[in-house]
N, C-alpha and C positions, 0 to 999 in steps of 0.2 A: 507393550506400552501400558502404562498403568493410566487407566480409566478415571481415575481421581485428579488427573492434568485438570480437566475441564470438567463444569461442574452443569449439570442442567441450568437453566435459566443465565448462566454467563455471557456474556455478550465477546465474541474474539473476531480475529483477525483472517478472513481465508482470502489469499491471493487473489487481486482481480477482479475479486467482489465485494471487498471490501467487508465493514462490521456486519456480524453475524450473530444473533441468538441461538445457545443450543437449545433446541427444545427436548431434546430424549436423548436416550441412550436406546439402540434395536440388536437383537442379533438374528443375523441372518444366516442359513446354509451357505454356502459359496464352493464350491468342488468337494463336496462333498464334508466340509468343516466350517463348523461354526466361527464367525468374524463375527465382533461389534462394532457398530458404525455409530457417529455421531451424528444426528439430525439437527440440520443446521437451518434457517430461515435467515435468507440475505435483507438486512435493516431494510438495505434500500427499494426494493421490487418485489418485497416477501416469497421471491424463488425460492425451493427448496431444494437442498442439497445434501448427502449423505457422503459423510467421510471416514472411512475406515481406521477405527480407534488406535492400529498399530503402524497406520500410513502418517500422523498427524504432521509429523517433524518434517517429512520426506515430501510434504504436499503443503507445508510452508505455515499449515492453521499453527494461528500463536493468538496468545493473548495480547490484550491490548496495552501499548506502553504505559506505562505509571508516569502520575502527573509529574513527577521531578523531572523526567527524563524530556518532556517538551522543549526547555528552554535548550537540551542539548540536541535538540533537532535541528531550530531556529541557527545556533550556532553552527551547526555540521551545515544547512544550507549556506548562510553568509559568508564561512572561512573556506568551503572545500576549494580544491581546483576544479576548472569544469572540462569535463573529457571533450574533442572536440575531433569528429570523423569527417575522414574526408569522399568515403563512399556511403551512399545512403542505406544500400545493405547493410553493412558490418554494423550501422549506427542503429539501424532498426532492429538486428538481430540483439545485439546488447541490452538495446530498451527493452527487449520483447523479456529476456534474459531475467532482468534484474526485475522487472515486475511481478517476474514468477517468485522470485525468491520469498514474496512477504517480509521483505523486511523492508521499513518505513525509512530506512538510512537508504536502500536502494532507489526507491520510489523518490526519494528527494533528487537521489542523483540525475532521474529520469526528468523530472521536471527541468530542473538548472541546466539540464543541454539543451531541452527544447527548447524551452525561454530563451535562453541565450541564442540558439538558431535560430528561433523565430524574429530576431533582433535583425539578421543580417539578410533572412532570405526568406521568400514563405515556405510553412512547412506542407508536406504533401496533407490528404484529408487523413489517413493512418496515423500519421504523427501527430495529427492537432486532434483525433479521438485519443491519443495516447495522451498527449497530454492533458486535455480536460478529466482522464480518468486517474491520474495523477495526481491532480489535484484535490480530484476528490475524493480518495482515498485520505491524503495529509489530512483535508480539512476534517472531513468527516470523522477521523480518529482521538483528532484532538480535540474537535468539542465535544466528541463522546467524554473522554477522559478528563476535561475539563468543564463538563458541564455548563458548558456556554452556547449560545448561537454562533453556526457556522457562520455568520457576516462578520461576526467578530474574529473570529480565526482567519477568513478571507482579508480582511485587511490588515491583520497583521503578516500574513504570509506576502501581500502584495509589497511591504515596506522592508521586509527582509530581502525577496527578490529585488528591490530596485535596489537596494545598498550591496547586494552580490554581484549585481552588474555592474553598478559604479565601479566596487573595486574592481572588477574584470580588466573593465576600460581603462582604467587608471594603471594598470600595469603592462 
């Protein structure tokens, strides 16, 4: 993996935790060979976390979307279809799935079934931590990248969800 991906002082994306500062670059022995890991500090809880410079793909760190790409968010939540299970395993195992993956087109899909769940029945307390961290994941990413207050992203996200469920019901 070429060390030039991510740049000190960059702000990206690691699974789970949401936006991340690198703070350095370390190398460390590891069975006997030298690895570089990226030092990461999570925005949110200034955790520190250490990711192995040639794991980055495979452990889902990316950077954070570019502002064009928001509006294709907003549309990927209001037009998708929303997946809809009928055992609460397979639908947690999914969710659990696709949050890993770091990608914010998955994490939307995560959100749009709970919502939409939480619409017909209450969700267990797993699924309603999944989805508050869902959420804040989206919001947190996009005022990162759009340099705005997350209240203002929060209501936007809230009027796109209500108009994805309108259409739901309407079909």
């Amino acid at each position: 993996m070429n060390l030039s991906i991510f740049a000190v002082g960059q702000v990206a994306v690691y699974p789970n935790h949401g936006l991340c500062k690198i703070e350095k670059v370390v190398s460390h022995q590891f069975e006997g060979e030298d690895k570089n890991y990226y030092c990461l500090r999570v925005l949110d809880n200034d955790m520190k976390v250490m990711v192995p410079s040639d794991r980055t793909e495979e452990l889902g760190l990316r950077p954070t979307i570019k502002e064009k790409e928001v509006g294709k968010l907003f549309s990927h939540l209001q037009n998708s279809k929303i997946t809809v299970y009928n055992s609460w395993k397979g639908r947690f195992k999914d969710n659990s799935d696709r949050m890993r993956t770091g990608s914010l087109y998955d994490v939307i899909e995560v959100l749009k079934s709970l919502v939409f769940l939480s619409q017909k029945k209450e969700l267990s307390f797993r699924e309603k931590r999944m989805l508050e961290k869902a959420r804040y994941l989206i919001v947190s990413e996009i005022a990162q990248v759009e340099g705005v207050e997350q209240m203002k992203v929060e209501d936007r996200l809230d009027e796109a969800i209500a108009r994805a469920l309108q259409d739901c019901r309407g079909k």
